[in-house]
C-alpha positions in Angstrom: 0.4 -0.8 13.2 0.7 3.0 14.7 0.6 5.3 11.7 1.6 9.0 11.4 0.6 11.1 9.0 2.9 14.8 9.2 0.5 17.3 6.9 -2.1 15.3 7.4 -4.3 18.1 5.7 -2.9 17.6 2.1 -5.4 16.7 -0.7 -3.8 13.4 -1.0 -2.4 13.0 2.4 -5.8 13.5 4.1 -7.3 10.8 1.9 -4.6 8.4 2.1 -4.7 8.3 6.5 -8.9 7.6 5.3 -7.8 4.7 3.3 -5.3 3.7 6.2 -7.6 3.8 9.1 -10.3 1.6 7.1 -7.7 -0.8 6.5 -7.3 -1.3 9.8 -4.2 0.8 11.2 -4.1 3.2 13.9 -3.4 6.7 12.3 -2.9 9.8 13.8 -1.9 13.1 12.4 -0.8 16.7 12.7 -1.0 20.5 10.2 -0.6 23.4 10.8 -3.7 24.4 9.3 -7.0 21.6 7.7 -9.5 23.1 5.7 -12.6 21.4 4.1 -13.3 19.0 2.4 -10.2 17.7 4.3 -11.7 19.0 7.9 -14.6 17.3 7.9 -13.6 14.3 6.2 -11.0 13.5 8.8 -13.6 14.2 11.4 -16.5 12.1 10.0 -13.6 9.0 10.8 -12.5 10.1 13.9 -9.0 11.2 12.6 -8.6 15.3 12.9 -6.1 16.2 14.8 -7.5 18.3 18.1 -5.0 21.0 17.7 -3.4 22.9 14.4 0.3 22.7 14.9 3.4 20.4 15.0 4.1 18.1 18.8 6.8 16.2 18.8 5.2 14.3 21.7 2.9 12.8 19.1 5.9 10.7 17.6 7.1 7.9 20.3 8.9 4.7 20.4 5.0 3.2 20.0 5.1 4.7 16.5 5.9 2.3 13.8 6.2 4.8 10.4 6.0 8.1 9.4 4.8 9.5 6.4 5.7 12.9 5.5 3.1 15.0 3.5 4.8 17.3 0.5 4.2 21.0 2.2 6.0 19.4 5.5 9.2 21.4 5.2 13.2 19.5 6.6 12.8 21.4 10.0 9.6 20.0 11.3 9.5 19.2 14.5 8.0 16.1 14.4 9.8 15.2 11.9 13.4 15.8 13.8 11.7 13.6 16.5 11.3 11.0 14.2 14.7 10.6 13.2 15.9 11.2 16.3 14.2 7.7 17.3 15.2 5.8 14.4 11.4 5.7 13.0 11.0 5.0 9.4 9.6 7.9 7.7 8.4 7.5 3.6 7.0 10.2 1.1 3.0 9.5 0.4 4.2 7.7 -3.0 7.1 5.7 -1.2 4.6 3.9 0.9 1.9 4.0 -1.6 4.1 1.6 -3.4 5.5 0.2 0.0 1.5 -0.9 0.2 0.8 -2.4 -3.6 4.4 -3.5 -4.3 3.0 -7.1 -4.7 0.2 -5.9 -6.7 0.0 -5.2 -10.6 0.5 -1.4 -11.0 -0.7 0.7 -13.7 0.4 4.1 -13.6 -0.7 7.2 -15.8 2.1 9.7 -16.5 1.8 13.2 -18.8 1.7 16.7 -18.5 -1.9 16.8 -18.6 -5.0 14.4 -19.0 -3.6 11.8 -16.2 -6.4 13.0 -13.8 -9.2 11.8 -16.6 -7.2 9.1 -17.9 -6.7 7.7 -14.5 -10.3 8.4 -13.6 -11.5 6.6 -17.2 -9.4 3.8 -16.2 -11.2 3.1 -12.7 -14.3 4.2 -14.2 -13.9 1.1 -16.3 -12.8 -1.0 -13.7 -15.8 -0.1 -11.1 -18.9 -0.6 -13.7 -17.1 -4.1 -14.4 -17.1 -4.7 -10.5 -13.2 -5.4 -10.6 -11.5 -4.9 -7.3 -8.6 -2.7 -7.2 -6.0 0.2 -5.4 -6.0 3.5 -6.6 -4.5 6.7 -6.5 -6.3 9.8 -8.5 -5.9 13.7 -8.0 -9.2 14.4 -8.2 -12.7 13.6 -6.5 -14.4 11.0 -8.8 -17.9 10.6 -8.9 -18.9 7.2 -7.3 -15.6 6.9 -5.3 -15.8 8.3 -1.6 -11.8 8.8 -1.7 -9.2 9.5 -3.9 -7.3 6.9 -2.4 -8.0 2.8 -2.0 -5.7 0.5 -0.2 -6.7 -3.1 0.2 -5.6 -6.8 1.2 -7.5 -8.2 -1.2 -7.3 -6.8 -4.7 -4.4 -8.0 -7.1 -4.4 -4.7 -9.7 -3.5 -0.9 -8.2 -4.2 2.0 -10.4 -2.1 5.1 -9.6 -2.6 8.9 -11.2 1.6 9.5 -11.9 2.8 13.0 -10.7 5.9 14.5 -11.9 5.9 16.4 -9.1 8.7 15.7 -5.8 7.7 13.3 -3.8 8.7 15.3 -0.2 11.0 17.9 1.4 13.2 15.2 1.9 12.8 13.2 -1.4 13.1 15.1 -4.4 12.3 12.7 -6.7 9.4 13.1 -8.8 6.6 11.0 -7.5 5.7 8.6 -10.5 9.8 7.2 -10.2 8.7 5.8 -6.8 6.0 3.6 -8.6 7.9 1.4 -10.8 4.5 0.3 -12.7 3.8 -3.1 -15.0 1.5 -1.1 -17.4 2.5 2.9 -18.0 0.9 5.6 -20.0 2.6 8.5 -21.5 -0.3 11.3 -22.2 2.2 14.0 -23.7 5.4 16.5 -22.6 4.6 20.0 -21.9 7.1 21.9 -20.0 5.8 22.6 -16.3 7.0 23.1 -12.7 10.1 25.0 -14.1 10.5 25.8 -9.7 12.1 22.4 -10.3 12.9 21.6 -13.6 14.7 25.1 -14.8 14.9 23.5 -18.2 12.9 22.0 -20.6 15.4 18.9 -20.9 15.3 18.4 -17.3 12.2 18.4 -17.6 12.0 15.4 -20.5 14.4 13.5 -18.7 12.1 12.8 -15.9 9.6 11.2 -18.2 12.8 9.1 -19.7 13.5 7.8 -16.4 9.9 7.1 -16.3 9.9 4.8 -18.8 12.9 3.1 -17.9 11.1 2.2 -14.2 8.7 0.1 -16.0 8.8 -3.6 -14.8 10.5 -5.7 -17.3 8.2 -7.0 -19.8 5.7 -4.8 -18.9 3.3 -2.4 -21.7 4.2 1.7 -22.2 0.8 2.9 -23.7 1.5 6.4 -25.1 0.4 9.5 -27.1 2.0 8.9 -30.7 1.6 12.4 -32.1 3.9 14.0 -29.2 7.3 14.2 -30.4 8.9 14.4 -27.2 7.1 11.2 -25.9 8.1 9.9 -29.7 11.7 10.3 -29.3 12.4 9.0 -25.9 10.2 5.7 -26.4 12.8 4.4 -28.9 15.2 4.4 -25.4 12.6 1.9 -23.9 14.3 -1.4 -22.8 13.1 -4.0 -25.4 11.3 -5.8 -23.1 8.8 -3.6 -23.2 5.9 -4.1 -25.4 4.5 -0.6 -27.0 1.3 0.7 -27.6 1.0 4.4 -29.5 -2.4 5.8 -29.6 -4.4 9.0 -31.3 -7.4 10.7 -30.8 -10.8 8.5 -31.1 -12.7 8.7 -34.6 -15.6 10.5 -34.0 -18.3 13.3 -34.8 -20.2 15.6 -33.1 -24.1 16.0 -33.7 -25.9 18.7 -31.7 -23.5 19.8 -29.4 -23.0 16.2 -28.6 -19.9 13.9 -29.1 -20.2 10.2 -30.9 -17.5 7.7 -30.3 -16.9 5.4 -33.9 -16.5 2.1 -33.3 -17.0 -1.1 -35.6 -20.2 1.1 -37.6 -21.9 2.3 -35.0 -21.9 5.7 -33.3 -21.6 5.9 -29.3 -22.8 8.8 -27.5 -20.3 10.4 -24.6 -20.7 12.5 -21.9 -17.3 14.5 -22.1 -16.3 16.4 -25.3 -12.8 18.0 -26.6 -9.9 16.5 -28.9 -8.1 15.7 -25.9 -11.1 13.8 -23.9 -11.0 11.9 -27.2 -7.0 10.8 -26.8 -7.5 10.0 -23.4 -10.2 7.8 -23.8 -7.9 6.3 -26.9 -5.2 5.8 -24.1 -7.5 4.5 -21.6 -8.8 1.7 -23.9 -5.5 0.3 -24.7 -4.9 0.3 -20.7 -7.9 -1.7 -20.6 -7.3 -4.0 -23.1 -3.6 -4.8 -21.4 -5.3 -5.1 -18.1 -7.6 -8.0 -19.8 -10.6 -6.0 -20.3 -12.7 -6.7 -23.8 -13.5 -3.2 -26.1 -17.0 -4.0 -25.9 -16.6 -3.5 -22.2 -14.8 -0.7 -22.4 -17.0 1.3 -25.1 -20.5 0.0 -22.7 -18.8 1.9 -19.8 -17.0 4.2 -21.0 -20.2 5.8 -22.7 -21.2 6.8 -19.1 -18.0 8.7 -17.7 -18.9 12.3 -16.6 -15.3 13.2 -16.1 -13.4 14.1 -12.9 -13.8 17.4 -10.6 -12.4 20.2 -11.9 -11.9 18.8 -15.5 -14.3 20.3 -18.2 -16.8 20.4 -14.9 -20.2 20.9 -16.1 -21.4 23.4 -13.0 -24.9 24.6 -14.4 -26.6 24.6 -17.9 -29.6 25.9 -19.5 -30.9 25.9 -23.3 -28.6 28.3 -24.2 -25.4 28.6 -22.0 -23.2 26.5 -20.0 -20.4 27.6 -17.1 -17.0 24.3 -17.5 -15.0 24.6 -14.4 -11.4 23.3 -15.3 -8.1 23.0 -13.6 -6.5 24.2 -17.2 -3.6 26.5 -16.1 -0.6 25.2 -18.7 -0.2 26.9 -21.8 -1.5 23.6 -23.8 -4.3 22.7 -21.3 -5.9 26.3 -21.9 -5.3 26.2 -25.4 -6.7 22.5 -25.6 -9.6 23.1 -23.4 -10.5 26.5 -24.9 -10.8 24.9 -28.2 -12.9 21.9 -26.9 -15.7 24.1 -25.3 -15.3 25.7 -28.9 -15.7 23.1 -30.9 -18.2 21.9 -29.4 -20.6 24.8 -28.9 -19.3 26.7 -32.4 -22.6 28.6 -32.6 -22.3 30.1 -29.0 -19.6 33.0 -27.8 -17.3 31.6 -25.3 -16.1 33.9 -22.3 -12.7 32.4 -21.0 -11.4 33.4 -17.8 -7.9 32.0 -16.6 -5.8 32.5 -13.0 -1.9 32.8 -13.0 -1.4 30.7 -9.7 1.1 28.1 -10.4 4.7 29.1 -9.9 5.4 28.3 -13.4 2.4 30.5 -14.8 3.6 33.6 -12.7 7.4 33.4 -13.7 8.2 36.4 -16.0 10.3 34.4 -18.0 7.7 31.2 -18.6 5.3 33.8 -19.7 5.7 33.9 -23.3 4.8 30.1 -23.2 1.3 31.7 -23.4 0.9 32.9 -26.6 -2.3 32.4 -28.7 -3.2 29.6 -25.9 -6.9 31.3 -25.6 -7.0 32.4 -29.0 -10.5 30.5 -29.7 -12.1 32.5 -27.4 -14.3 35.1 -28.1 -13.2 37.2 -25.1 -10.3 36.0 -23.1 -9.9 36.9 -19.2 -6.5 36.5 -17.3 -6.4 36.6 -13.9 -3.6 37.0 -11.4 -3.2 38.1 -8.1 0.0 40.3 -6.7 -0.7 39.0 -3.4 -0.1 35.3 -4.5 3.3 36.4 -6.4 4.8 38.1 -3.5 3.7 35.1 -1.1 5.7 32.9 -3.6 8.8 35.3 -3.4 8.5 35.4 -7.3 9.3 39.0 -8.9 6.6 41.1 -9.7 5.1 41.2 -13.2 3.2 43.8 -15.1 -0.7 43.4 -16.4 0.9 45.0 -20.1 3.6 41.9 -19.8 0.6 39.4 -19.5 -0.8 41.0 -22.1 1.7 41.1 -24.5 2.1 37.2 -23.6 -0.7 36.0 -24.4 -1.4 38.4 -27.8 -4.1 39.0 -29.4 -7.1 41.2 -29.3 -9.2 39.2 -27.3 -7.2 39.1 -23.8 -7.5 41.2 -20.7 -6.0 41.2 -17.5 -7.4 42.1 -14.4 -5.1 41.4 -11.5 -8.2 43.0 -8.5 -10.2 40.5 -6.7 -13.1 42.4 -6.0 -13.1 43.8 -10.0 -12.9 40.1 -11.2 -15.8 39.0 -9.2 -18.0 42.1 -9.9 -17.0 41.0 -13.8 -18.2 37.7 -13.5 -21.5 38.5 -11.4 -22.7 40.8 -13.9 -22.0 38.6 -17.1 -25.2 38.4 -19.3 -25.0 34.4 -20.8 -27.6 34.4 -23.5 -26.0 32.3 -26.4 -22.7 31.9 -24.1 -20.3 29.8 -22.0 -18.5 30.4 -19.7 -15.1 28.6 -18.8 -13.1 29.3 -15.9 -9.8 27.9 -15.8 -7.2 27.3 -12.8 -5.3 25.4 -10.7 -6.8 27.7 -7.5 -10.2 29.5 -6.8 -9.6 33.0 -8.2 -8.9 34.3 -4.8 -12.0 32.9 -3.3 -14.7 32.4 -5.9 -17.4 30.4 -4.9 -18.0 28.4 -8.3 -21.2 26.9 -7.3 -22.8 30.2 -6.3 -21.7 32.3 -9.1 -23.2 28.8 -11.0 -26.4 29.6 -9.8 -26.4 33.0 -9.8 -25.6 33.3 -13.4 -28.5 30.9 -14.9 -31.0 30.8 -12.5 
């Protein structure tokens, strides 16, 4: 089979024509611009595209599908070719399910925690050496991709975007998915670019739910309302598991799981760490797997890139690296670090990079969200709003926004980074927080230059 991937480059996209070619196909690609990892990736498999740019001439009668990568835009050339010659062209999660419909799928909805959940889940599944699909948004340590496709395995475990699935389907991904076994982490308005309203916004995760296979399990997050009230609609069919956060203690800067009298040491930390792995255990056990398998592997999860990223330590400080950059994920992951490390002052640095997070009217969402810090630094970049057409907004607005006498706003690239270079950490952390890189931050660098 001829594959072609349009915006090959994507995060997801370049990982999926990966798990394509070692399945077998013949897949070729195009972008207007690949960047590493993505670059070399695609290179190491023989897959980059010799030339940035769209050829038309790349899509004949020889090729058998298209699949259209989310930044492709309507217009694309290749993709007018494509139609023009009747080829069938599917969204990354169209033929994602196209691949595993005959499989058991487990899907992992919410406005945040779905990255770790997902990435507990096939964490789980690995250290048990069960074969399965998968889908993630993240790198995961002991996975080479982010996404699997196989003949073989029987169970597929997919991270559930909210998201639209392409320029020409504006669905949000996770409808496309249609899973047996769904979890619900929580509702927290986002991507208000395409849900202008905070009901919109709900009803996608109601439609959600009603996608579930009949008689399959909706695992969710009992304490969010929103989640709450739209389970009631679920078809009866559906069997229901709420969950809560994990009993446990810290010790030492260290977290304990308590299970059945005994206390299990983890590697992550954070009242939210401690609902996901709640919600990943009752995934587990619907997927067949015992809790004493789940505790004995779950014990060794170092989380997922980018989520509560330990990027260098010493005695006395730590720098997290998270892609916090919702008003509850900040607020959530601020605490954690907190909570964790009470005895230690806590520097928090945030980016304003989403299209939600840079609206003037999504701003006051914000408030008291890094109030547990003991100095609180937000970060945006006029540059990035005028690139996203967005109108222009005032470092005194952010301010104001986020309250309190803790936050400051620099919105200079060069000021931020001369900032963070000459941070002193003794008795600190430092957490940076965003969906981007700060407009170029090396984190591993400023890593090592901060604790030597």
């Amino acid at each position: 089979m001829n594959i072609h991937l349009i915006a090959i480059g994507g995060a997801v996209m370049h990982n999926m024509a990966i798990a394509l070619h070692k399945k077998g196909y013949k897949v070729t690609g195009s972008d207007d611009e690949i960047f590493d990892p993505a670059k070399s990736r695609l290179a190491k498999h023989g897959i980059l595209p010799k030339e940035w740019g769209w050829f038309p001439d790349k899509i004949t009668k020889e090729t058998d599908l298209v699949i259209l990568g989310m930044h492709a835009r309507e217009d694309n050339p290749e993709l007018i070719k494509a139609r023009e010659l009747g080829i069938k062209t599917y969204s990354f999660p169209e033929y994602l399910y196209e691949q595993c419909k005959d499989k058991t799928r487990v899907v992992i909805g919410g406005s945040h925690g779905k990255t770790t959940i997902t990435s507990m889940v096939m964490h789980v599944l690995k250290t048990l050496n069960i074969d399965f699909d998968y889908m993630v948004g993240a790198q995961i340590e002991g996975f080479d991709t982010m996404v699997n496709l196989s003949s073989d395995s029987k169970l597929a475990v997919f991270e559930g975007d909210e998201y639209l699935a392409s320029a020409l389907d504006r669905r949000p991904k996770f409808h496309l998915y249609k899973p047996h076994i769904a979890l619900l982490s929580g509702i927290a308005w986002d991507h208000i670019n395409v849900f202008p309203t905070f009901d919109n916004y709900v009803e996608q995760f109601r439609i959600f739910i009603n996608k579930i296979e009949k008689n399959g399990s909706l695992v969710y997050f009992e304490d969010d309302e929103n989640i709450s009230s739209i389970v009631k609609e679920a078809d009866k069919s559906i069997k229901l598991f709420p969950y809560n956060t994990h009993a446990h203690i810290v010790k030492n800067n260290c977290t304990y799981l308590l299970h059945n009298g005994k206390e299990l040491a983890i590697e992550v930390f954070g009242e939210h760490n401690l609902q996901n792995i709640s919600g990943a255990r009752y995934v587990c056990k619907s997927i067949g797997i015992s809790d004493e398998d789940f505790y004995n592997a779950i014990s060794q999860f170092n989380g997922a890139a980018k989520r509560l990223q330990l990027l260098k330590k010493n005695d006395n400080s730590n720098i997290f690296l998270d892609f916090a950059h919702s008003p509850s994920k900040l607020k959530a992951t601020t605490k954690a670090v907190k909570q964790q490390f009470p005895e230690r002052k806590l520097i928090a640095c945030m980016e304003l990079h989403t299209f939600s997070s840079l609206n003037a009217g999504f701003l006051s969402q914000y408030n008291g969200s890094m109030a547990t810090a003991d100095k609180a630094i937000v970060y945006f970049n006029p540059d990035t709003i005028k690139h996203k057409r967005l109108a222009e907004i005032s470092d005194t607005q952010v301010r104001r926004a986020f309250g309190g006498n803790n936050v400051e706003v620099i919105t200079d690239a060069k000021e931020f980074k001369d900032f963070l270079m000459n941070l002193k950490l003794e008795d600190t952390n430092l957490l940076l927080m965003s969906s981007g890189n700060f407009s170029g931050i090396n984190f591993t660098e400023l890593a090592n230059h901060l604790i030597k």
